[in-house]
C-alpha positions in Angstrom: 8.9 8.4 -20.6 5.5 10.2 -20.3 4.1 6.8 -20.0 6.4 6.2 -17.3 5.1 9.5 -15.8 1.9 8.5 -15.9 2.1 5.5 -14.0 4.2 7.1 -11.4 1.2 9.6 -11.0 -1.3 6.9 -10.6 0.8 4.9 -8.5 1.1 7.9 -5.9 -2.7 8.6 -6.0 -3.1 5.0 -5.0 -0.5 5.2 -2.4 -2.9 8.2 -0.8 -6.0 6.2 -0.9 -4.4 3.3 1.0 -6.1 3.2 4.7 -3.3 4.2 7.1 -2.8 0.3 8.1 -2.0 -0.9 4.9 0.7 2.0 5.0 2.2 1.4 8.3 2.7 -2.0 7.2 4.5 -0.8 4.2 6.8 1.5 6.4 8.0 -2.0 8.7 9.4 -3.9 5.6 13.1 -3.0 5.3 14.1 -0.1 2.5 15.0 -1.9 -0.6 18.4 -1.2 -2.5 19.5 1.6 -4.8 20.3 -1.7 -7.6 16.8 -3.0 -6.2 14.7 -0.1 -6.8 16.7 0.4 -10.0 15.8 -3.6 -11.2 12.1 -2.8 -10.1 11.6 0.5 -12.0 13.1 -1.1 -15.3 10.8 -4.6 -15.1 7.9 -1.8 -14.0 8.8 -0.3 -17.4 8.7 -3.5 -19.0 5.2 -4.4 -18.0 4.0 -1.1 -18.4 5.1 -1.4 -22.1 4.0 -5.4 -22.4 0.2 -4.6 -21.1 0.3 -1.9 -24.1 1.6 -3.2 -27.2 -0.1 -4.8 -29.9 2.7 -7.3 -30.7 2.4 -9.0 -26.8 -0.3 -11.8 -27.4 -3.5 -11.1 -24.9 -3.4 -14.8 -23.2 0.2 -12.6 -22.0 -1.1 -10.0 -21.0 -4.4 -11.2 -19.0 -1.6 -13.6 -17.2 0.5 -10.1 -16.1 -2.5 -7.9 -15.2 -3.3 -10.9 -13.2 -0.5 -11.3 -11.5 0.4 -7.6 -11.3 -3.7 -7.3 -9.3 -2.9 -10.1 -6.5 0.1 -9.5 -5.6 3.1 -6.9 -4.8 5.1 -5.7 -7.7 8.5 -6.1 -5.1 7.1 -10.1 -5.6 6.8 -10.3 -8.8 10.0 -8.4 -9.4 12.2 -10.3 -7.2 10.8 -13.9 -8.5 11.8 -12.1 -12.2 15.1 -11.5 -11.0 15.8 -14.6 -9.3 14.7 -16.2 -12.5 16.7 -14.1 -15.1 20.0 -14.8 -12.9 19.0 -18.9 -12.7 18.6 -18.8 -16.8 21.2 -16.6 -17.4 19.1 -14.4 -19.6 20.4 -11.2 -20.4 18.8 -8.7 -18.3 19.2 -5.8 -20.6 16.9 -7.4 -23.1 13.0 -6.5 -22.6 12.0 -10.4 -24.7 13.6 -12.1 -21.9 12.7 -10.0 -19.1 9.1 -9.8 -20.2 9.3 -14.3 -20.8 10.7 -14.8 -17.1 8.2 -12.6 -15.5 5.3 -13.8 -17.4 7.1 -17.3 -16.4 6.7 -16.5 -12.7 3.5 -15.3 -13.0 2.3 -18.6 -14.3 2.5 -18.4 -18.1 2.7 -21.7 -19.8 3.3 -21.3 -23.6 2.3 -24.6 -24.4 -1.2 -24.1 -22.4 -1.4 -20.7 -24.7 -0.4 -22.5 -28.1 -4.0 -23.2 -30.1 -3.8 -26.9 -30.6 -2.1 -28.8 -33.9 -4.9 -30.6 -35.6 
């Protein structure tokens, strides 16, 4: 939860420092859903979590931070969605939430895997 905190924090500084066009363009994209925002902040927390832990393999993580840096989170979260509901994977489970957005962001186990001599 405090990391959660955190992130919010920064994520609102940000927000401040964006120059008022950036922001007016925000403002003309229609308000997402109370389920939307709700899907968001939980594969927010999911990445948050990914990028820290020791047990995520780095080739992941570079691949997220990636992503996450060129393009907007409400992309990457709805391509995550759309790809959980395709697979059927069980949204409630942070492995296959964390495999379909790594997935969309371009993560290719077998281009990850060292190879089999």
């Amino acid at each position: 939860m405090r990391t959660l905190r955190l992130a919010l924090a920064s994520a609102s500084a940000a927000c401040l420092a964006l120059p008022a066009p950036l922001l007016a363009q925000a403002r003309t994209q229609p308000a997402p859903s109370q389920a939307q925002m709700e899907r968001a902040a939980e594969n927010f927390r999911v990445m948050i979590s990914a990028l820290q832990s020791d047990k995520v393999p780095q080739a992941v993580k570079g691949i997220l931070f990636t992503c996450a840096y060129g393009n907007s989170f409400s992309q990457i979260s709805e391509g995550t969605d759309k790809l959980i509901t395709e697979k059927k994977l069980d949204r409630k489970n942070p492995s296959q939430v964390l495999s379909a957005m790594a997935a969309v962001c371009g993560f290719r186990p077998e281009a990850a895997a060292p190879a089999k001599k």
